[in-house]
C-alpha positions as CSV (number, residue, x, y, z in Angstrom):
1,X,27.8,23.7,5.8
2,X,27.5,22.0,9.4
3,X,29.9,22.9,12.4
4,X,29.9,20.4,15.2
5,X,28.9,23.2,17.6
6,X,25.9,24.0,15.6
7,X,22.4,22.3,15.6
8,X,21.7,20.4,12.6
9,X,20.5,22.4,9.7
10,X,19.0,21.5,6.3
11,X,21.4,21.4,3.3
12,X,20.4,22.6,-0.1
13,X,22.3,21.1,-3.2
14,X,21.8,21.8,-7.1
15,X,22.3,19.8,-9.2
16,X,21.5,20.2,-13.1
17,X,18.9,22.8,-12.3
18,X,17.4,20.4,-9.4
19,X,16.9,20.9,-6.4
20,X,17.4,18.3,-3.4
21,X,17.1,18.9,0.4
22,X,18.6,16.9,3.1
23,X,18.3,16.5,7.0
24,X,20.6,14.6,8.9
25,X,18.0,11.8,8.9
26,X,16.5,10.0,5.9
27,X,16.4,11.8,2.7
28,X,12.5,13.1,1.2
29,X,13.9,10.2,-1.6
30,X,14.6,7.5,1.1
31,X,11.4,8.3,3.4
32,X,9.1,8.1,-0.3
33,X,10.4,4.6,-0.9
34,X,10.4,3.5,2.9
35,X,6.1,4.4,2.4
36,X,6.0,3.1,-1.0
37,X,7.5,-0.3,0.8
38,X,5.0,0.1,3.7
39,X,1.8,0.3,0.8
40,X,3.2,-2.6,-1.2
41,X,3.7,-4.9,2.0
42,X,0.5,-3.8,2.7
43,X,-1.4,-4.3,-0.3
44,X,0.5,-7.9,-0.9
45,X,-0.8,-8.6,2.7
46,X,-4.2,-8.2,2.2
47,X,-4.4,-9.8,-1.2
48,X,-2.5,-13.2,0.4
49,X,-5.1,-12.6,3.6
50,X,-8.6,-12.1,0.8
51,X,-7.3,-15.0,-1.3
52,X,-5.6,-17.8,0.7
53,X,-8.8,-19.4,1.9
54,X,-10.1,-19.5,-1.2
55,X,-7.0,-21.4,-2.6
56,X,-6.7,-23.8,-0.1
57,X,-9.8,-25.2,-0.2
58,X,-9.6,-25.1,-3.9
59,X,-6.3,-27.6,-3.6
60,X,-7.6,-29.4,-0.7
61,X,-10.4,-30.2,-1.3
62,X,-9.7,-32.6,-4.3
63,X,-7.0,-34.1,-2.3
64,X,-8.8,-35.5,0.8
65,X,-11.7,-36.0,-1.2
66,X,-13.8,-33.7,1.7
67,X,-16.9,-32.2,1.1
68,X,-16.9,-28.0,2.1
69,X,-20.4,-26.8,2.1
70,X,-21.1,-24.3,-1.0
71,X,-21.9,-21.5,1.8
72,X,-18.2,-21.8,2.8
73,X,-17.0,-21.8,-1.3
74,X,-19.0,-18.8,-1.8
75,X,-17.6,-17.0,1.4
76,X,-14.3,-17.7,0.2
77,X,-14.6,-16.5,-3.1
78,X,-16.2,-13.5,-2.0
79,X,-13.7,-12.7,0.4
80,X,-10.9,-13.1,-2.7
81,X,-13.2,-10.4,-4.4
82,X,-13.5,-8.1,-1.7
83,X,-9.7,-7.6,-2.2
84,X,-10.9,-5.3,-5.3
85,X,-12.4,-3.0,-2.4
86,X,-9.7,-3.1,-0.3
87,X,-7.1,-2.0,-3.0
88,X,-8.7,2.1,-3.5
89,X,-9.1,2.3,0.3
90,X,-5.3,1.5,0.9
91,X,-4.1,3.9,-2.3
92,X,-6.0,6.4,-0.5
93,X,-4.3,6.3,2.8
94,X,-1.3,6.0,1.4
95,X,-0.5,8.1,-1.8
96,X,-1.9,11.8,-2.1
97,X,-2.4,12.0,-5.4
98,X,-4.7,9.3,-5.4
99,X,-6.1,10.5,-2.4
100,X,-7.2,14.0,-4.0
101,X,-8.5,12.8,-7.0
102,X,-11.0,9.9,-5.4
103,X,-12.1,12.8,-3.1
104,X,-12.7,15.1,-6.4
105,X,-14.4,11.8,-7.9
106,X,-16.7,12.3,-5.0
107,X,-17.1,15.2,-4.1
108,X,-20.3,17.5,-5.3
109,X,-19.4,19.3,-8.3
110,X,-20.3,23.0,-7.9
């Protein structure tokens, strides 16, 4: 319970044998799915940033009729495939649980 002379305290509710806490900011729920958002704009930003060049010149190409060096093609598509490296490293910064297990993946077993 909160009086208005009072700082702000944590509230504890049960409900159905659960257990929720609450701050006078965001709920744990509402800050999870503000990062979740964060991860997803992030990994849909680096996938549209690996594999736009790639598509472009695939479209554009046969349209002008211009002539992109294969060095260029190759680049591109290799940047579009780098996006499969990228993906771990941003699972890792952003969720725990993924984080913990790649480490224990890694790490020397003893």
């Amino acid at each position: 319970v909160k009086d208005e002379g009072q700082q702000p305290q944590m509230v504890f509710t049960v409900r159905h044998a659960t257990v929720t806490f609450q701050t006078d900011g965001d709920t744990w729920r509402e800050q999870k799915e503000k990062k979740a958002a964060l991860m997803v704009g992030i990994l849909i930003g680096v996938f549209v940033l690996c594999w736009i060049p790639f598509f472009i010149t695939e479209l554009i190409v046969p349209l002008c009729s211009c002539d992109i060096p294969p060095v260029w093609k190759s680049i591109f598509l290799w940047l579009g495939y780098s996006n499969s490296f990228f993906n771990p490293l941003i699972y890792t910064a952003f969720n725990k649980n993924y984080n913990n297990a790649l480490r224990n993946l890694f790490s020397r077993q003893r």
